[in-house]
C-alpha positions as CSV (number, residue, x, y, z in Angstrom):
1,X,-21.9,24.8,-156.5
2,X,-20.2,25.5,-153.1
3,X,-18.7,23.2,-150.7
4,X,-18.0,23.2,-147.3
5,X,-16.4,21.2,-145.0
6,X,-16.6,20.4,-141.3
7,X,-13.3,19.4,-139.2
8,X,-13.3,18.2,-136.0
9,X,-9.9,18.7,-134.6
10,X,-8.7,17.5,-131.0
11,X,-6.6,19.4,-129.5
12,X,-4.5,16.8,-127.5
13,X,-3.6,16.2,-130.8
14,X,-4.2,12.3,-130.3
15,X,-7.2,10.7,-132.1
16,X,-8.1,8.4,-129.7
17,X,-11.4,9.5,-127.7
18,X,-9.5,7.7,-124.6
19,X,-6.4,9.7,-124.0
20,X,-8.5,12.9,-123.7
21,X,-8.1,14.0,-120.3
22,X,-11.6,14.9,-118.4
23,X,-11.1,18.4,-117.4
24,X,-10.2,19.4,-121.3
25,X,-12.8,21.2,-123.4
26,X,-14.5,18.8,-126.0
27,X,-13.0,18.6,-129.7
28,X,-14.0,22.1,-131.9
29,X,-15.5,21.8,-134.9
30,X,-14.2,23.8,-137.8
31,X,-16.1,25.2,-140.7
32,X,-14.0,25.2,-144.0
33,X,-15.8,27.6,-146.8
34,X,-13.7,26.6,-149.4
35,X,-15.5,29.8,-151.6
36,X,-13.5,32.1,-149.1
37,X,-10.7,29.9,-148.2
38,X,-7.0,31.0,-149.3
39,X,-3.8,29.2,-149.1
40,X,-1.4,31.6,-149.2
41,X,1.4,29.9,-149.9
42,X,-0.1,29.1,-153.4
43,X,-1.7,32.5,-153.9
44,X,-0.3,35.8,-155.1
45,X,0.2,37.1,-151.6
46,X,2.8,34.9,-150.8
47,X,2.2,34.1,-147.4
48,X,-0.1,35.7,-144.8
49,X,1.4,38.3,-142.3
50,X,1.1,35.8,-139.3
51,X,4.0,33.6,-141.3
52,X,5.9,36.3,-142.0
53,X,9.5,36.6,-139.7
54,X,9.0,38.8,-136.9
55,X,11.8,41.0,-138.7
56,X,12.7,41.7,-141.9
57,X,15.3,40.7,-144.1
58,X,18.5,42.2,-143.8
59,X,19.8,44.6,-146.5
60,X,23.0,43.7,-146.4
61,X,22.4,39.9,-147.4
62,X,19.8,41.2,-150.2
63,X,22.3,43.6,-152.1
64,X,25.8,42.5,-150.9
65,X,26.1,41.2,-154.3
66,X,24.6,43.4,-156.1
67,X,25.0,47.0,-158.0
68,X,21.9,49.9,-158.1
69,X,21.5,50.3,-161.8
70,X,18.0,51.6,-160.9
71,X,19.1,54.2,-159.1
72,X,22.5,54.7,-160.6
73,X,21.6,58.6,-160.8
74,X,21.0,58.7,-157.1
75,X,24.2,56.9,-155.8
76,X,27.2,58.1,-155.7
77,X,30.1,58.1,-158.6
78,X,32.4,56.3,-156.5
79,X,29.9,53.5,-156.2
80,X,30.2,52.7,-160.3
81,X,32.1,49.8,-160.7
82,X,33.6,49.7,-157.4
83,X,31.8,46.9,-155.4
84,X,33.8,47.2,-152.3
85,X,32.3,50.9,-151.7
86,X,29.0,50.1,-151.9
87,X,29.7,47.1,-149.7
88,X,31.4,49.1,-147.1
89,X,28.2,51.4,-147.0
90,X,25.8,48.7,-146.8
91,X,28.2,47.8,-143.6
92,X,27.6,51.0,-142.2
93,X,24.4,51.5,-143.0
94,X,22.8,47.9,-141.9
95,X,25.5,46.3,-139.9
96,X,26.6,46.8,-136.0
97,X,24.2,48.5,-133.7
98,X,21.6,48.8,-137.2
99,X,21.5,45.0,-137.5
100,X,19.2,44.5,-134.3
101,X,16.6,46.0,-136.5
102,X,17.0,43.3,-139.1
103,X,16.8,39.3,-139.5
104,X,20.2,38.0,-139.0
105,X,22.5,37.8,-141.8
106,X,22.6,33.9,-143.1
107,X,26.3,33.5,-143.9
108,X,29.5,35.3,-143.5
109,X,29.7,38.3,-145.9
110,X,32.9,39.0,-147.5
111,X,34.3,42.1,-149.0
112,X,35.1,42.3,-152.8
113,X,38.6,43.0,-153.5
114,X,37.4,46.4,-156.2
């Protein structure tokens, strides 16, 4: 069985039939087909491109505390075990003129002492 449902939705955003000004455009009516309808916030998408932030998260804030291990082949030696180097090159990398590129870091990032 499908259902569907009709919204009428001012747009002055007050209910009240007497605040509407004249020279605005009648309430639209919506059509909800709730067969095809997707909240994305409660779907495996996530959310919809629209609510996504204009730029993306910044490296340094998702790895800062983290190693590689996936790709422990591929970085270098000096990175194993030594937090501070791969912290440093994350820095380089995705901080100063780079950063512009990227959703500002949240909090102040602080170096580890090894």
């Amino acid at each position: 069985m499908a259902y569907s449902l009709l919204l009428v939705v001012p747009r002055t955003g007050s209910l009240s039939p007497t605040a509407r000004n004249p020279k605005q455009p009648l309430p639209q009516p919506v059509i909800v087909d709730y067969n095809g309808a997707v909240v994305f916030e409660l779907s495996r998408q996530g959310k919809h491109l629209s609510q996504l932030p204009a730029l993306p998260q910044n490296p340094m804030e998702l790895f800062w505390q983290t190693s590689f291990p996936d790709f422990l082949d591929w970085t270098p030696a000096a990175w194993n075990g030594n937090a501070k180097a791969r912290q440093q090159w994350l820095e380089a990398s995705f901080g100063g003129k780079a950063a512009s590129q990227y959703a500002p870091v949240s909090g102040e990032l602080e170096f580890s002492k090894y």
